[in-house]
MITIDREN-548690 format. One record per residue (C-alpha): residue number from 1; chain; z, x, y. Coordinates in steps of 0.2 Angstrom, whole numbers, plus 5000, padded with zeros to 4 digits. Example, Ala and Ser with C-alpha at 12.3 -4.5 7.8 and 13.67 -1.06 7.14 Angstrom:
<nodes>
+------+------+------+------+------+
: zaza : guti :    z :    x :    y :
+------+------+------+------+------+
:    1 :    A : 5039 : 5062 : 4978 :
:    2 :    A : 5036 : 5068 : 4995 :
+------+------+------+------+------+
</nodes>
This chain:
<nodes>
+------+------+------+------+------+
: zaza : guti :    z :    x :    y :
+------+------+------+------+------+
:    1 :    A : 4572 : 4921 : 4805 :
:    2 :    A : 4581 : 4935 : 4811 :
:    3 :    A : 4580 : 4926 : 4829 :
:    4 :    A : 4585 : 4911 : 4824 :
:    5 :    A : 4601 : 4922 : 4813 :
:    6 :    A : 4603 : 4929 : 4829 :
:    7 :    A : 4605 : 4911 : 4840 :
:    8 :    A : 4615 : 4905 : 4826 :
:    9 :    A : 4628 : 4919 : 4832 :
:   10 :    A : 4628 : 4919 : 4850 :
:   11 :    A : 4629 : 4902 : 4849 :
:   12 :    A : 4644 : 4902 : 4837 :
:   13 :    A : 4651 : 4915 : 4850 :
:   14 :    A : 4650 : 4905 : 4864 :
:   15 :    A : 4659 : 4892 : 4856 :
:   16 :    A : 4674 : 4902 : 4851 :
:   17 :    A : 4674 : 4908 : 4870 :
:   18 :    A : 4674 : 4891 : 4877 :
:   19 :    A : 4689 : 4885 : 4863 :
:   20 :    A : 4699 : 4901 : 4870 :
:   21 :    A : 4697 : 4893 : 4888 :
:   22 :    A : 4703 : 4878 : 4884 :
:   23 :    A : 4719 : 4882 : 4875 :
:   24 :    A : 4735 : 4884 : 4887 :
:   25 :    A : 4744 : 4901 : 4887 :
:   26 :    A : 4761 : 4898 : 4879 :
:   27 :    A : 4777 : 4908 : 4885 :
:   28 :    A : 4786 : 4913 : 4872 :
:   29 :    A : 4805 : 4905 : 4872 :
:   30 :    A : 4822 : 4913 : 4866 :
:   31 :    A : 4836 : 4904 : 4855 :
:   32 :    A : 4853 : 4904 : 4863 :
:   33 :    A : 4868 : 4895 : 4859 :
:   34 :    A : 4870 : 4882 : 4873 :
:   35 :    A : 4885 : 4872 : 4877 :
:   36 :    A : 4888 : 4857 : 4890 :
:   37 :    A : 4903 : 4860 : 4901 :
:   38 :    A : 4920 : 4850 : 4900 :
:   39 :    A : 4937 : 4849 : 4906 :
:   40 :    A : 4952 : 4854 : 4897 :
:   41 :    A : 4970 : 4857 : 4904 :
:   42 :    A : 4975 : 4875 : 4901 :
:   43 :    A : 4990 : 4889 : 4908 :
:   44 :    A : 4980 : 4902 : 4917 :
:   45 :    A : 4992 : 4918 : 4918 :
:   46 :    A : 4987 : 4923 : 4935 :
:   47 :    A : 4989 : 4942 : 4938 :
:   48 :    A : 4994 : 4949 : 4956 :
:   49 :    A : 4997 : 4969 : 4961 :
:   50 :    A : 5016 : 4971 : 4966 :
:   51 :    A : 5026 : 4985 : 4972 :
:   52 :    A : 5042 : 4987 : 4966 :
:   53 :    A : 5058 : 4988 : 4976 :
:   54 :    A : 5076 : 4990 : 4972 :
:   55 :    A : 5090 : 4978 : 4975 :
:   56 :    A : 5097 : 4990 : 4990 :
:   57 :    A : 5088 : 5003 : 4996 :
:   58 :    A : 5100 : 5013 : 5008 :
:   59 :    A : 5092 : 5029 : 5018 :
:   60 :    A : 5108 : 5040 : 5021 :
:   61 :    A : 5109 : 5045 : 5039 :
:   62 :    A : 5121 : 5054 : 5047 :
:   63 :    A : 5130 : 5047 : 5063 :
:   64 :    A : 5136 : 5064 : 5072 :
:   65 :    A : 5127 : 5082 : 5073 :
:   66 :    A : 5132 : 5095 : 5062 :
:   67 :    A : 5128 : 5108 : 5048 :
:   68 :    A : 5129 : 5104 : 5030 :
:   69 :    A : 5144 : 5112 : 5022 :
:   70 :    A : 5143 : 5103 : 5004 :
:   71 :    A : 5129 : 5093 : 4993 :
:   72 :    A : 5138 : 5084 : 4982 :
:   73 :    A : 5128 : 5076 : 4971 :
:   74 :    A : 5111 : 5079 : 4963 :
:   75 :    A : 5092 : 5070 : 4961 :
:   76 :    A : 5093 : 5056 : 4951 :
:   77 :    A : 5112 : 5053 : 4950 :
:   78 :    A : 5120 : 5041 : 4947 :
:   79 :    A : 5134 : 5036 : 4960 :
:   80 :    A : 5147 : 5023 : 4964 :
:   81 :    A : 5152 : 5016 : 4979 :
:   82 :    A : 5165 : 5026 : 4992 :
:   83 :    A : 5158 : 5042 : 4982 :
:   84 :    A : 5156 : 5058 : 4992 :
:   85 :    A : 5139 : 5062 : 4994 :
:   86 :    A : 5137 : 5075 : 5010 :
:   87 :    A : 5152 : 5085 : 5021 :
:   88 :    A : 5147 : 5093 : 5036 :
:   89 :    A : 5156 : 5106 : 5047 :
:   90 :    A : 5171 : 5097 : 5054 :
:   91 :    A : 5177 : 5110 : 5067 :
:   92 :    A : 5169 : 5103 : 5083 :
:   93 :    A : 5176 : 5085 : 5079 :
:   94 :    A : 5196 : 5091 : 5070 :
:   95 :    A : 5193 : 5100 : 5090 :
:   96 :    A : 5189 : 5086 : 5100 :
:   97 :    A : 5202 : 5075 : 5091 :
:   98 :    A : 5215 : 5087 : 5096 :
:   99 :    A : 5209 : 5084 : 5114 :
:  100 :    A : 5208 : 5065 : 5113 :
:  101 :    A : 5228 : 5067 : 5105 :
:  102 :    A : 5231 : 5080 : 5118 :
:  103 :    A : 5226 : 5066 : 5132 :
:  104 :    A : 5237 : 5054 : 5125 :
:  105 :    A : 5252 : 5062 : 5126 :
:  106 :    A : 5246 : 5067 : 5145 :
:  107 :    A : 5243 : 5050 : 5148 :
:  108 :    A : 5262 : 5043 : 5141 :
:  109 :    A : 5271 : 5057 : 5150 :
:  110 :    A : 5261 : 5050 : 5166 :
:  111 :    A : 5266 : 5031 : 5162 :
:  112 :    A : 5284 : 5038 : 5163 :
:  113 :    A : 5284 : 5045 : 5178 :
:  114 :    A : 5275 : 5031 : 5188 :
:  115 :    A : 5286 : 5018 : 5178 :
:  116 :    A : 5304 : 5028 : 5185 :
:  117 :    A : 5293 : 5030 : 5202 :
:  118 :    A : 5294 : 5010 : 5202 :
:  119 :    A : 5310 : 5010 : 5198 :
:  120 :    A : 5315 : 5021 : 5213 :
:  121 :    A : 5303 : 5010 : 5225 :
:  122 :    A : 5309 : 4993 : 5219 :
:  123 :    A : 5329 : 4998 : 5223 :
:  124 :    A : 5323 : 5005 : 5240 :
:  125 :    A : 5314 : 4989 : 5243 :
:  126 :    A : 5329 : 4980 : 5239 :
:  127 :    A : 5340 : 4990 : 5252 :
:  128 :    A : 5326 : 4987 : 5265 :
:  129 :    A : 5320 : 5005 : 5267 :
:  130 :    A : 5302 : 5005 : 5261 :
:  131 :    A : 5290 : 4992 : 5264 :
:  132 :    A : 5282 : 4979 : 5253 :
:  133 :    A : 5266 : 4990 : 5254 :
:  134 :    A : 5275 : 5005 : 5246 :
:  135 :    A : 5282 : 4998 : 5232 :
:  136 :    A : 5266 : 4989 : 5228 :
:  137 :    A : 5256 : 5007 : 5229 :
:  138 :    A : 5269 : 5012 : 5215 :
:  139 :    A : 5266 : 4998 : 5205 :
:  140 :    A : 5247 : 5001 : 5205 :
:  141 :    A : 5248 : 5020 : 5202 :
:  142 :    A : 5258 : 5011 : 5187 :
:  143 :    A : 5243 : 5001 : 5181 :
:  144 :    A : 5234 : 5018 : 5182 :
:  145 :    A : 5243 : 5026 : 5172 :
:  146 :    A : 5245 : 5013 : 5158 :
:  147 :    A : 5225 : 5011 : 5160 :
:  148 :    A : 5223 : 5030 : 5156 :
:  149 :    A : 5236 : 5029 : 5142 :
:  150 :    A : 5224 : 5016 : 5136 :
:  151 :    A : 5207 : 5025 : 5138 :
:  152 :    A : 5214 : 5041 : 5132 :
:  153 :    A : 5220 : 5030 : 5114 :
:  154 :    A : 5203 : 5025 : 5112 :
:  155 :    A : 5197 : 5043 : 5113 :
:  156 :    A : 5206 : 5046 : 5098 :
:  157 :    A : 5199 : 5030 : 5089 :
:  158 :    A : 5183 : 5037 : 5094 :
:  159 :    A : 5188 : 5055 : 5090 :
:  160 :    A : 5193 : 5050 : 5070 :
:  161 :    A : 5180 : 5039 : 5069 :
:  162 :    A : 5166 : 5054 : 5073 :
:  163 :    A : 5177 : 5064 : 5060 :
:  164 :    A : 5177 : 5053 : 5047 :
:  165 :    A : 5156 : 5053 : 5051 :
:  166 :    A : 5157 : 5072 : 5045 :
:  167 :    A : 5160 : 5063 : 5026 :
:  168 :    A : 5144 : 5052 : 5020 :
:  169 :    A : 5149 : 5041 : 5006 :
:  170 :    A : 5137 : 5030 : 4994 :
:  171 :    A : 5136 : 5013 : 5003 :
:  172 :    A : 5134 : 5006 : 4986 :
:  173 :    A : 5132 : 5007 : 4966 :
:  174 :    A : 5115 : 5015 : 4964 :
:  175 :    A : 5104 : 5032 : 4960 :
:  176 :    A : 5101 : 5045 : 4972 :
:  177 :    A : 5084 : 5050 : 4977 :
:  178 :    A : 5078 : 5064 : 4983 :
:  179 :    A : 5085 : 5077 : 4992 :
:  180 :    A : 5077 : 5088 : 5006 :
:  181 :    A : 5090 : 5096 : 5014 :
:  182 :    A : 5103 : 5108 : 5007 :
:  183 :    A : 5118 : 5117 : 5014 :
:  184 :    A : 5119 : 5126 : 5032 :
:  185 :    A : 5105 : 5112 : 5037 :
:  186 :    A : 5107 : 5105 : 5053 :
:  187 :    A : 5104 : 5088 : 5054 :
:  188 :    A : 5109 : 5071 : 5066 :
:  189 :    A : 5106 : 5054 : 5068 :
:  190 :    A : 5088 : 5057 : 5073 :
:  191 :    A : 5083 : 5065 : 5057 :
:  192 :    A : 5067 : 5062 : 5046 :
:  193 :    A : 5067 : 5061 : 5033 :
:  194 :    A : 5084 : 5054 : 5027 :
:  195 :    A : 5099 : 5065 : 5019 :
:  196 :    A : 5093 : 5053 : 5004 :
:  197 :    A : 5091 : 5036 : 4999 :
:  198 :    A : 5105 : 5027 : 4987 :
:  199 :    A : 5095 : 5013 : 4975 :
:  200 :    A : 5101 : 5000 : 4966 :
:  201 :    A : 5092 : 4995 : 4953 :
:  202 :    A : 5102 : 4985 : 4944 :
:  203 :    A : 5091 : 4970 : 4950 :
:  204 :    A : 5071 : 4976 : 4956 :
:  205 :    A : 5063 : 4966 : 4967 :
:  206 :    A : 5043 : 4964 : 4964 :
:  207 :    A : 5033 : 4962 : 4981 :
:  208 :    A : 5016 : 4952 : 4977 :
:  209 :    A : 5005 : 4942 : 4987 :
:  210 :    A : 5000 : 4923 : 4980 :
:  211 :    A : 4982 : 4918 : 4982 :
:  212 :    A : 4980 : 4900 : 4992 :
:  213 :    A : 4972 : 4893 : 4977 :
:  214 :    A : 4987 : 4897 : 4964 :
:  215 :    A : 4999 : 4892 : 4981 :
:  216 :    A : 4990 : 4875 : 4980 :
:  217 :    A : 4991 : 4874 : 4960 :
:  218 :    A : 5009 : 4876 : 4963 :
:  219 :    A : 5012 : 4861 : 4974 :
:  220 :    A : 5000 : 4852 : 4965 :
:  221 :    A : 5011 : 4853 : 4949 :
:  222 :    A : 5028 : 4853 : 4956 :
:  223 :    A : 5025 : 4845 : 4972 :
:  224 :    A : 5035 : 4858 : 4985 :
:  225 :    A : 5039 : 4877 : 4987 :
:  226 :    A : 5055 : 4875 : 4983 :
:  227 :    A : 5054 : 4863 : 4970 :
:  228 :    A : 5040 : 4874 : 4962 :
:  229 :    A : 5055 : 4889 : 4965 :
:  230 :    A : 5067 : 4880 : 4952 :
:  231 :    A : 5055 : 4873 : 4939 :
:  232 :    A : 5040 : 4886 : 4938 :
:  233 :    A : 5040 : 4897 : 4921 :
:  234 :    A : 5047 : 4914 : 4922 :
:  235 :    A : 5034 : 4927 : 4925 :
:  236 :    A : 5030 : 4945 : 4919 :
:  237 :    A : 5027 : 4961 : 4923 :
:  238 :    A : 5015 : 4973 : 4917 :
:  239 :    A : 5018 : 4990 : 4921 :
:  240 :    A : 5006 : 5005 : 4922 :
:  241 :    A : 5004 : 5008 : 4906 :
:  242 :    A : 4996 : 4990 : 4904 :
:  243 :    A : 5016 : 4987 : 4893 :
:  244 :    A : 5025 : 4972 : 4896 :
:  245 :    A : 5040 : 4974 : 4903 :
:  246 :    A : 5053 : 4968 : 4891 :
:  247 :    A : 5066 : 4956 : 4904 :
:  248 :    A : 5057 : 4940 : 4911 :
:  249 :    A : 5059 : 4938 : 4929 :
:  250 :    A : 5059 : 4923 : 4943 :
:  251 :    A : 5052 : 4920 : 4958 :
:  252 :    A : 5064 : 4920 : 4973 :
:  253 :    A : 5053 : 4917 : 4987 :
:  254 :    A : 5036 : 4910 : 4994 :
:  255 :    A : 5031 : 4913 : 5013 :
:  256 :    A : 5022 : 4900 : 5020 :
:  257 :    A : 5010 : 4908 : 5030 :
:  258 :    A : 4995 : 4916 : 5023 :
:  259 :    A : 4992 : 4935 : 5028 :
:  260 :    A : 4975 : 4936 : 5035 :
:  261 :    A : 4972 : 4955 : 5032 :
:  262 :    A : 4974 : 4949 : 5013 :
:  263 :    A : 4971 : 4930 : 5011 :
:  264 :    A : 4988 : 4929 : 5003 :
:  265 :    A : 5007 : 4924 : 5002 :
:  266 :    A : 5019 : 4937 : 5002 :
:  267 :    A : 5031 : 4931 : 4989 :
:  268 :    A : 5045 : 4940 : 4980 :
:  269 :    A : 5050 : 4941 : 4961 :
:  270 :    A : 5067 : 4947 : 4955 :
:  271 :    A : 5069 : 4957 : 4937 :
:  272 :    A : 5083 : 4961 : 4929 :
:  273 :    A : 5085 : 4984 : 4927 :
:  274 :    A : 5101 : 4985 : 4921 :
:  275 :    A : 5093 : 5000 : 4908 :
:  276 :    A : 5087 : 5007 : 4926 :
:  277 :    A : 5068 : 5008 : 4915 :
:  278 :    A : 5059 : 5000 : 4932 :
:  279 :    A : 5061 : 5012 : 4946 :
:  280 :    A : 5062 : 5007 : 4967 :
:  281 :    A : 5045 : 5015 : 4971 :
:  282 :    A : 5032 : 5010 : 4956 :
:  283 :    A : 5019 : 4997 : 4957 :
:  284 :    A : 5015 : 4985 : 4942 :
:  285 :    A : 5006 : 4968 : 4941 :
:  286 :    A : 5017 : 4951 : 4942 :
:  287 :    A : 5009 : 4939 : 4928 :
:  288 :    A : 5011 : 4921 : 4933 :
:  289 :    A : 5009 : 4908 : 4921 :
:  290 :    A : 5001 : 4894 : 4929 :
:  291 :    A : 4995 : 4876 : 4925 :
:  292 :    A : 4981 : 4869 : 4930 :
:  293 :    A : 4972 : 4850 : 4924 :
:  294 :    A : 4956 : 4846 : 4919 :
:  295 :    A : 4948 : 4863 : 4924 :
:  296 :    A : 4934 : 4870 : 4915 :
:  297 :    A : 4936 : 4883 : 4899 :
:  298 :    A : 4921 : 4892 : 4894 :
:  299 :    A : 4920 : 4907 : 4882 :
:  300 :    A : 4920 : 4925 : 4891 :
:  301 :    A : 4902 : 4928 : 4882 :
:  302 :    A : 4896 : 4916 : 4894 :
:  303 :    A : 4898 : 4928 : 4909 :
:  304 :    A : 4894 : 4943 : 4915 :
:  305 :    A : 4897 : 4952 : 4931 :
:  306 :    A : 4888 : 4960 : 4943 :
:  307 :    A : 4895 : 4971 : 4959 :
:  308 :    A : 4912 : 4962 : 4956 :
:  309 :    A : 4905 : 4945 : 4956 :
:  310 :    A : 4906 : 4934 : 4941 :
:  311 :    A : 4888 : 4923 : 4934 :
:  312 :    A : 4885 : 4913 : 4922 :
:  313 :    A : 4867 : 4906 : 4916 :
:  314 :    A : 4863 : 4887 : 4918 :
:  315 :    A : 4851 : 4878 : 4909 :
:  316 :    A : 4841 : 4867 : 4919 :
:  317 :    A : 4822 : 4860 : 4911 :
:  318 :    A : 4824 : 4871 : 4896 :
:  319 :    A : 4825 : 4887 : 4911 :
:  320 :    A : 4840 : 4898 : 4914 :
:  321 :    A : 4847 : 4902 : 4931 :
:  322 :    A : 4860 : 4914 : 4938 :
:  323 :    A : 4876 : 4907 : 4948 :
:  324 :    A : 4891 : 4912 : 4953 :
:  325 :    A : 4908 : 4906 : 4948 :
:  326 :    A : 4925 : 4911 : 4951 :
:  327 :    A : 4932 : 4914 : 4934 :
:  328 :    A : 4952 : 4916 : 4929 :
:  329 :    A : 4951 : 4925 : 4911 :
:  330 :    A : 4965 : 4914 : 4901 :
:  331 :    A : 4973 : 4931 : 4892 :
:  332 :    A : 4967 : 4926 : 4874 :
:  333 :    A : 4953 : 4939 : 4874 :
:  334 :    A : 4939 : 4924 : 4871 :
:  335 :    A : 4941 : 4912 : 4885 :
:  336 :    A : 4942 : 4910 : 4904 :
:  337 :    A : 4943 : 4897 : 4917 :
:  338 :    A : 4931 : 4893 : 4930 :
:  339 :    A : 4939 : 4888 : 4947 :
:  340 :    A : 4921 : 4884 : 4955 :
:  341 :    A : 4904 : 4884 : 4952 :
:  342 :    A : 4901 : 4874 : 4938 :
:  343 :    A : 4902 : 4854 : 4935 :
:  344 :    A : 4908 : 4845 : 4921 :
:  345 :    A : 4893 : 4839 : 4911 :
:  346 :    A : 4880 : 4856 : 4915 :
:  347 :    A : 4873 : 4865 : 4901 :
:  348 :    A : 4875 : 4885 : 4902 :
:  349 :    A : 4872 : 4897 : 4888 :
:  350 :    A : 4887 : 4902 : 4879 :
:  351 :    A : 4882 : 4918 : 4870 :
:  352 :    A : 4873 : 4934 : 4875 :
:  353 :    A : 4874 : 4931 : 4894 :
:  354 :    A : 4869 : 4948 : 4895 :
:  355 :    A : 4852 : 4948 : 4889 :
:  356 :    A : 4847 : 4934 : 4900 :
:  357 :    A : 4832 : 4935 : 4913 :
:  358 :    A : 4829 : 4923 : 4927 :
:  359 :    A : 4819 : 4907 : 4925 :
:  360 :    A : 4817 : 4912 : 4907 :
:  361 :    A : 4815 : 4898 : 4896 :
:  362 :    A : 4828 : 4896 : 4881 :
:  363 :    A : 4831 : 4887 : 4867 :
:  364 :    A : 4847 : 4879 : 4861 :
:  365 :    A : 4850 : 4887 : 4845 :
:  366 :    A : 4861 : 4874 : 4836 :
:  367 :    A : 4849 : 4858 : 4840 :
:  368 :    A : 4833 : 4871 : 4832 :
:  369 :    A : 4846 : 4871 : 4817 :
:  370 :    A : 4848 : 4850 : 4818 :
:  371 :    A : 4831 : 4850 : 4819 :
:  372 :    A : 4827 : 4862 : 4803 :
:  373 :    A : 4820 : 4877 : 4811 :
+------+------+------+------+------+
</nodes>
């Protein structure tokens, strides 16, 4: 009896075995809420790195040598324009203007004597005593004399206008910047650094490069650079302390040819600074408000990045698979807009991208719901 117990058992085992055999391994899916892709038209506020630059920037630079005999003006000030901002030492150039007036009045009593000498010869001439040749020699040591009367007057332009260099003036309304040299300096036309740069800032120029893709969306939506110029929304500016700067600006110009060290076009945005907050020198980022149709708006939990490239997961046969995209995030905080990579009518996983492994297999959480799980 205990044999055929025994039998009983193993044969009982051996079934179970074989039962074990012939049931498939099951992979274990996920729930994830999946949503198929569409189209939509959105405005994308594109964001571009710009440096700022004041409506005139003038480096000061003296025209004639000399030593610095009076700063008059501090960092930071502000100036008008015809104000004096650097004298030098005048001595050398009062000097050499005395010449140039000296040489005038040379060169005048030296147009006298060959005009009386001309005089002489022609009543000479007349009588028959001197020749033709003599009198014309007189007349041309005339012409000289009225051509050194002439060169010696423009030495005395040239003389005031080297005097007048010892006094630097601001060219325009605007701030001074910095100032590296002080009194008793000797400095010259060849100078480096500047005596200082006068800014104005009442209007600040933004420097930005466009990206061919927004470039394209632009001509796209207004049909030309220039058209796009007049009609385009005013744009923004962010400045370093991720703030809004509070005035609106426009865009004044597009290049049309695309840098290759960068991939973009160098375009220019103008802001108004009349509070002189935005100063010629800082960087800040250009927002541009741009619309685009029919592009495709899925929800920032649907990506994730990865050395500076964006993915998100597609569903394909109930398995999830990496892509890229080039994603524009929308500014709401919850959405962005993909540029490429994905086509209207694709499924991806719309939540929890992050916890996503390749090839895994996933569940759509809302038809598990429909379906009363």
């Amino acid at each position: 009896m205990k044999r055929i117990a025994d039998s009983c058992v193993l044969a009982m085992g051996l079934f179970a075995v074989a039962g074990c055999k012939q049931t498939p391994v099951q992979v274990p899916s996920v729930s994830y809420q999946i949503t198929q892709v569409t189209t939509s038209d959105v405005t994308v506020n594109e964001m571009a790195v710009a440096s700022l630059t004041g409506q005139q920037d003038i480096a000061i630079i003296p025209q004639v040598s000399g030593f610095i005999t009076k700063v008059n003006v501090v960092e930071g000030q502000k100036v008008k324009k015809g104000d004096i901002l650097f004298e030098l030492d005048q001595v050398q150039y009062e000097a050499a203007l005395a010449v140039a007036v000296a040489n005038v009045a040379s060169a005048k009593a030296n147009v006298s004597t060959q005009e009386l000498n001309v005089e002489t010869r022609l009543a000479l001439y007349n009588d028959s005593i001197i020749s033709q040749y003599e009198l014309q020699m007189a007349e041309n040591a005339l012409m000289q004399a009225k051509a050194s009367l002439a060169q010696a007057q423009a030495g005395v332009v040239n003389a005031n206008k080297d005097l007048s260099y010892t006094v630097l003036t601001a060219p325009c309304d605007g701030v001074i910047g910095s100032l590296p040299y002080r009194e008793g300096s000797l400095v010259g036309p060849s100078i480096q650094p500047p005596l200082t740069t006068v800014s104005n800032n009442a209007n600040m120029f933004a420097y930005f490069g466009l990206t061919e893709s927004v470039y394209i969306e632009l001509i796209n939506n207004y049909g030309s650079v220039s058209d796009a110029l007049k009609m385009c929304p005013d744009v923004q500016l962010e400045l370093v302390d991720k703030s809004i700067y509070s005035k609106s600006g426009r865009i004044e110009s597009i290049s049309g040819v695309i840098d290759k060290s960068t991939g973009t076009l160098s375009s220019k945005a103008v802001f108004p600074n009349q509070d002189g907050k935005l100063v010629s020198g800082g960087s800040a980022r250009v927002i541009l408000p741009i619309k685009y149709s029919n592009i495709i708006v899925i929800p920032n939990s649907a990506t994730y990045e990865i050395q500076d490239k964006t993915y998100v997961w597609v569903v394909e046969d109930k398995r999830a698979h990496s892509r890229i995209v080039e994603a524009v995030d929308l500014g709401n905080g919850t959405q962005c807009a993909i540029l490429s990579g994905l086509k209207t009518g694709e499924r991806i996983i719309a939540d929890g991208a992050g916890y996503v492994t390749e090839n895994e297999i996933v569940e759509d959480v809302d038809l598990l719901k429909k379906m009363g799980y």
